[in-house]
C-alpha positions as CSV (number, residue, x, y, z in Angstrom):
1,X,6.9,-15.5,3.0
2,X,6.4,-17.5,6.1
3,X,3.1,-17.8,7.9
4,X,3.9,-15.6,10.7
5,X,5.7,-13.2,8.8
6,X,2.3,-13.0,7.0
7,X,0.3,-12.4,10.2
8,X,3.0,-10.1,11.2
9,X,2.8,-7.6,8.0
10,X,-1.1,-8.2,7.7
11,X,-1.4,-7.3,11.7
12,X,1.1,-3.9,10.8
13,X,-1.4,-2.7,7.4
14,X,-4.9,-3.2,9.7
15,X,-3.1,-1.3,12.3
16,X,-2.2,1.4,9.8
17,X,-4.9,1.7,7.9
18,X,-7.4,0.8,11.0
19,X,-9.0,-1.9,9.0
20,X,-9.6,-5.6,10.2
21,X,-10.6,-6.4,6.7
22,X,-7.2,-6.7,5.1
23,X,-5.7,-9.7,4.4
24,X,-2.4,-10.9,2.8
25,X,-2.3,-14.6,1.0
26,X,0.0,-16.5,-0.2
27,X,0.8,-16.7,-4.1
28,X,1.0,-19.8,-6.3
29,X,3.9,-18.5,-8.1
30,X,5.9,-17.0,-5.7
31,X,7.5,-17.4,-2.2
32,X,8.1,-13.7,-2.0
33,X,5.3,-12.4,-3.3
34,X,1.5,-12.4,-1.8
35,X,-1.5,-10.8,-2.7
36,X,-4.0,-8.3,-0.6
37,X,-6.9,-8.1,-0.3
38,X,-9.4,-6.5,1.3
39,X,-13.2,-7.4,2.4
40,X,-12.0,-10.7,0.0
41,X,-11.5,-8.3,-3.0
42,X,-8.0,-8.7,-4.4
43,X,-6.7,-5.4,-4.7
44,X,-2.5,-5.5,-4.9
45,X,0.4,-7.6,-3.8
46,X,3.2,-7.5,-1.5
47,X,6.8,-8.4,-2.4
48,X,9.6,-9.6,0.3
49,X,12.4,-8.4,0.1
50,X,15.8,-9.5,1.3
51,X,19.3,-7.9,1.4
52,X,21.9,-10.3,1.8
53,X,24.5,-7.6,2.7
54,X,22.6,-5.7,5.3
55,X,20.9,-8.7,7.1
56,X,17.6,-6.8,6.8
57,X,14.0,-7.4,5.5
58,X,11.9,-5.3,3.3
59,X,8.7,-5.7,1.8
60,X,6.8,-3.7,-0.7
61,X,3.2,-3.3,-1.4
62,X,1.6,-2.4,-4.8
63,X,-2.0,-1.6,-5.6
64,X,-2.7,-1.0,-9.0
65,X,-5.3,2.4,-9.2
66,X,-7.2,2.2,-12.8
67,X,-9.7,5.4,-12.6
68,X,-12.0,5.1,-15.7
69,X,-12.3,8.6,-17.4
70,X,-15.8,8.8,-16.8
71,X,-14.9,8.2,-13.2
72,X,-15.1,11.4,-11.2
73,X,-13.3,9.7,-7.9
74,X,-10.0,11.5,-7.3
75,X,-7.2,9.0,-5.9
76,X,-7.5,10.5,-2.5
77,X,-10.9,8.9,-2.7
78,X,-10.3,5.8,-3.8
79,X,-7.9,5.3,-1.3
80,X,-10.4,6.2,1.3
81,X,-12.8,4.1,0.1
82,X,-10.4,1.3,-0.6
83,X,-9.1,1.2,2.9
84,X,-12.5,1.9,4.6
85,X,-10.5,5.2,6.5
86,X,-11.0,8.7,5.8
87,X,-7.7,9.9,7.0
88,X,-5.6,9.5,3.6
89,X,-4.3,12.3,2.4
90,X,-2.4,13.3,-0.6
91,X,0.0,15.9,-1.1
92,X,1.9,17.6,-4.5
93,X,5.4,16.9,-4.7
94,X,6.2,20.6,-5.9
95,X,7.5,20.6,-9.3
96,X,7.1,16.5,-9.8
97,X,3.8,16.5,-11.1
98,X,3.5,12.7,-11.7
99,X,3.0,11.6,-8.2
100,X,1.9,12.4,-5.2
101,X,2.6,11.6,-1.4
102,X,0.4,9.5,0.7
103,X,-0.2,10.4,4.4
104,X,-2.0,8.9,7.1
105,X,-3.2,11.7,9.7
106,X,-3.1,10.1,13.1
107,X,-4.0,12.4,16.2
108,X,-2.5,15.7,14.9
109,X,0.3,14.6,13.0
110,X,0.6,13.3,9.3
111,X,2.8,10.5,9.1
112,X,4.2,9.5,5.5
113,X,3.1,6.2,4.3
114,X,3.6,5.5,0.6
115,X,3.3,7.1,-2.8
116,X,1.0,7.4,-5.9
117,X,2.8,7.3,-9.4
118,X,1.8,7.4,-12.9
119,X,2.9,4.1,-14.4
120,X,1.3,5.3,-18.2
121,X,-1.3,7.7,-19.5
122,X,-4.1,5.9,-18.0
123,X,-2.9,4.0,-14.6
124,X,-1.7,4.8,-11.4
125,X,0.0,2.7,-8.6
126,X,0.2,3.4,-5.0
127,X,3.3,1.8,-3.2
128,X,4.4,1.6,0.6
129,X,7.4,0.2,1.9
130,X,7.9,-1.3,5.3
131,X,10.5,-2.1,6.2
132,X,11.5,-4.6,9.3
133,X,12.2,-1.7,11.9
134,X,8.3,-1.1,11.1
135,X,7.2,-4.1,12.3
């Protein structure tokens, strides 16, 4: 990723999660991927990714969620605190009981942002897409 399209997707996340603390850095290892962090804690990364075909840009954020068992936070929590914003919420996905939508509720509306999976017994992810229609 570029410098400016660096500023551009950082500026988008502290916009959407109200949050000047996020940053996105370049990695060592690759050109498409960078990490996040946020208050200087590393807490994911963020993949570009481009289609060829369709002239269009997408990039995809990860944050791995690791929720010891003697942990009584709920995901919806760490989220909040992880972000530093109280208006995450997560929703069921009816009979799909290993994930869960994320929403951000803005005003009166809840507008879709990402989802939480379970990637093994033990771990979680959430992911967000943006794509460049976002931005």
């Amino acid at each position: 990723m570029q410098n400016d399209e660096i500023l551009i997707v950082q500026n988008y996340l502290r916009e959407t999660f109200s949050n000047d603390e996020i940053q996105i850095r370049k990695s060592d290892s690759d050109i498409n991927l960078c990490n996040i962090f946020i208050s200087n804690i590393s807490v994911g990364n963020i993949l570009r990714d481009e289609d060829p075909d369709d002239d269009e840009i997408s990039y995809s954020l990860n944050i791995p969620i690791s929720l010891s068992s003697d942990n009584e936070m709920t995901h919806s929590q760490y989220l909040t605190k992880l972000f530093n914003n109280d208006n995450i919420i997560l929703s069921g996905r009816g009979s799909i009981d290993d994930s869960q939508e994320v929403y951000l509720k803005q005003d009166n509306d809840e507008e879709y942002i990402g989802i939480i999976y379970k990637d093994d017994s033990a771990s979680f992810s959430f992911t967000m897409s943006i794509l460049d229609f976002d931005l």
